[in-house]
N, C-alpha and C positions, 0 to 999 in steps of 0.2 A: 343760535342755540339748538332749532331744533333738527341740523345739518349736521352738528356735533353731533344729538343724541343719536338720529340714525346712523351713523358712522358709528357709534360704540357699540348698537346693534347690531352692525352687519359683521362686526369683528369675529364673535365666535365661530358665524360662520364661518367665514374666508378661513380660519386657522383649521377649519374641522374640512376645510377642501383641499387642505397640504399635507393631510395625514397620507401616508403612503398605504395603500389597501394591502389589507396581509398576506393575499396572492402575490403584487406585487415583489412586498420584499423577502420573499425568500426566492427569489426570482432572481437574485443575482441585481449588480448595479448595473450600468449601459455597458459600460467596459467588460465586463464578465461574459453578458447575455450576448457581445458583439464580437466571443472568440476568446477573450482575453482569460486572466484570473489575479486574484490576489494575491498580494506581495508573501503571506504566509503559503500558500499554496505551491507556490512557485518553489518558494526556500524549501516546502518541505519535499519536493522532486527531486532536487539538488542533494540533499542531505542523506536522504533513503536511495536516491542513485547510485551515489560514492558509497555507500556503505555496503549496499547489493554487489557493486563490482569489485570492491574491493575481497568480499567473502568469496566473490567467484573467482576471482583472482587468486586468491591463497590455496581453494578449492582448485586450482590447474598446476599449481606449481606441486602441490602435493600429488595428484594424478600422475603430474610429469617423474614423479620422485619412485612414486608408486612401481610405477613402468621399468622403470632401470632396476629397482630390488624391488622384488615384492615381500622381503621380508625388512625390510626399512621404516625406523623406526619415524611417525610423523611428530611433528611439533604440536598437533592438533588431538595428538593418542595420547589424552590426557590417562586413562584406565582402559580397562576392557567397556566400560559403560559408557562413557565419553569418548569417542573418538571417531576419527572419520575414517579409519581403514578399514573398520568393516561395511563402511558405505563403496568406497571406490574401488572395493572388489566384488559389488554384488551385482544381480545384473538390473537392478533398480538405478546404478548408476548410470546405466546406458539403455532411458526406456524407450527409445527413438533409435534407437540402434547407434547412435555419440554420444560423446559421453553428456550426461546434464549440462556440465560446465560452459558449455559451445554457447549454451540460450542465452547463460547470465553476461555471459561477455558481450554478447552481443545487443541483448535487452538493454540492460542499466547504463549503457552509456546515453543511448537514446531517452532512456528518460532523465538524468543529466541534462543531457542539451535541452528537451523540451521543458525542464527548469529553469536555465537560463535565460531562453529564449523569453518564457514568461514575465521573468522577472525584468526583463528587458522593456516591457510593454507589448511587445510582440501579440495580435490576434491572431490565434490560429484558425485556419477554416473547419468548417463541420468536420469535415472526413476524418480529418487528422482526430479533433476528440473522440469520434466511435472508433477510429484505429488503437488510439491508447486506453479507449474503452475496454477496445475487445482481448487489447494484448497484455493489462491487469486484469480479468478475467480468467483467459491464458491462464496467467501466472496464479493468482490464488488459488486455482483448480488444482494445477498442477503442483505445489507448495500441499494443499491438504491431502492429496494423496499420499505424495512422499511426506507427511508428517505421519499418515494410517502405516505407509510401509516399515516406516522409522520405530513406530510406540509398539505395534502389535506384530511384527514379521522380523524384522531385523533386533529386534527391542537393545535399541542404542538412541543414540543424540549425537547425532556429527554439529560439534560448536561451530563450522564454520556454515554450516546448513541452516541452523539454529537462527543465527542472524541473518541470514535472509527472509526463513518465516517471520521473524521481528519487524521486517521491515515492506514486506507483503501485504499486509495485513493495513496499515495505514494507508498505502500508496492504493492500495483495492478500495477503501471506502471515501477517501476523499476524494479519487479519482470521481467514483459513481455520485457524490454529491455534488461536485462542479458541474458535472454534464448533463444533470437534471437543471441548474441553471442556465447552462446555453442553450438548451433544449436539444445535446446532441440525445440525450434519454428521456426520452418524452415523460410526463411522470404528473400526479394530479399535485394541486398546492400541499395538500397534507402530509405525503409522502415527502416531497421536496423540503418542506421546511424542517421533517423529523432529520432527515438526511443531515441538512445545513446546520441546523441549531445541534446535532445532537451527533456530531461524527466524530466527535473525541469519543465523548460516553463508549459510540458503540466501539470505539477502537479498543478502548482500555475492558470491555468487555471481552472480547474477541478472544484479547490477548489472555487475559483468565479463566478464556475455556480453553484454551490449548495448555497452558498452567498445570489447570484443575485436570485434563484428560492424564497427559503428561505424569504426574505425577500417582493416580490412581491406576494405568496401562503397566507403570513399572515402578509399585510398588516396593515386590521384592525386591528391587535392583538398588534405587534409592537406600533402603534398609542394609544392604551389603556394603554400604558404604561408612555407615557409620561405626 
C-alpha cells in the first residue's frame, strides 16, 4: 500500500517533467528544427508559387503584346485606373534595366519546387533557408516599393501586379517564421513564438494596410469610379 501511495505521489511529478518548456515549443518539432517544415507550410509555397508565376506569366505575355503594338489593347486594362499598360510602359517596369517580369519567372518556380520538395519530407540545409530567406526579403522589399511607385507616382493598380503583392506578403512572413525555428534566424523565444503563433494575424494585418494605404493614396480615383 504504501508503494502504491508513493507512486501516486510521484505521478504529478513525472507528468509536470513531460510538459514541453515554452522555449521549446515554439521551437519547431525535430522535423522542423532539422531543415524540414510542415505540411501547411509547405502547401502554402506551392500555392503562392503557382499564383506568383502565373501573374508573372500573364505579366510577359502582356509585355510581349505590349512590344508588337503599343497601342494594344490588354486583357488586364480593365479602365484607365485598373490596368497594367501603364505599368509596362513606365520605366518602373524595368528597374534593373529588364523587364520586372524576368525575376518572377524566375523566383516562383523555385519556390514551387522548394514547396514540393517540403511537402515531400525533404530537409533542407541551413543555406538554402537563409537563401529563401534572403530572396523573400528580396521580394517583399522590392513588391513595397513598386506598391509606393504604383499608389503615389503612377497612381494605377496593375491587377496582375496586385496578385503577387497578395501573395508576397504571406510567403515573406511565414517564411521568416519557419526560419526562426530552424534557427536559420536566430531570434530570442518571444520573438519566435509571436512570429509562430501569430503569422496569420500579422498576414491579414499586412494585407489591410496596404488596403487601408491603397485606398486612402487614391481616393479620388476610386470616387471616379463610382
Amino acid at each position: 500500500m504504501s508503494t502504491t501511495a508513493d507512486e501516486t505521489r510521484l505521478e504529478p511529478d513525472d507528468a509536470a517533467g513531460d510538459v514541453e518548456p515554452l522555449e521549446d515549443r515554439w521551437a519547431g518539432t525535430e522535423h522542423q528544427r532539422a531543415g524540414g517544415a510542415s505540411r501547411g507550410y509547405g502547401l502554402l509555397l506551392v500555392v503562392t508559387g503557382v499564383l506568383g508565376a502565373f501573374a508573372a506569366a500573364m505579366l510577359t505575355i502582356e509585355y510581349i503584346h505590349k512590344l508588337k503594338d503599343p497601342d494594344a489593347t490588354l486583357i488586364c486594362d480593365i479602365n484607365p485606373f485598373l490596368t497594367c499598360g501603364a505599368f509596362l510602359g513606365s520605366p518602373q517596369a524595368s528597374a534593373f534595366g529588364f523587364p520586372n517580369v524576368v525575376i518572377g519567372m524566375l523566383a516562383f518556380p523555385v519556390v514551387v519546387a522548394t514547396g514540393a520538395l517540403l511537402l515531400g519530407g525533404v530537409r533542407l540545409p541551413r543555406w538554402y533557408w537563409r537563401g529563401l530567406l534572403g530572396g523573400t526579403l528580396f521580394g517583399i522589399g522590392f513588391v513595397t516599393w513598386l506598391q509606393y511607385q504604383a499608389l503615389f507616382s503612377i497612381r494605377a493598380i496593375c491587377p496582375w501586379c496586385a496578385l503577387v503583392w497578395a501573395v508576397m506578403i504571406p510567403l515573406f512572413v511565414h517564411t521568416v517564421a519557419r526560419s526562426t525555428q530552424n534557427g536559420a534566424l536566430p531570434a530570442g523565444s518571444g520573438l519566435r513564438a509571436l512570429l509562430v503563433q501569430y503569422r496569420w494575424v500579422l498576414t491579414a494585418l499586412w494585407w489591410l494596410l496596404v488596403v487601408a494605404v491603397a485606398l486612402i493614396a487614391l481616393a479620388d480615383r476610386w470616387s471616379s469610379l463610382l
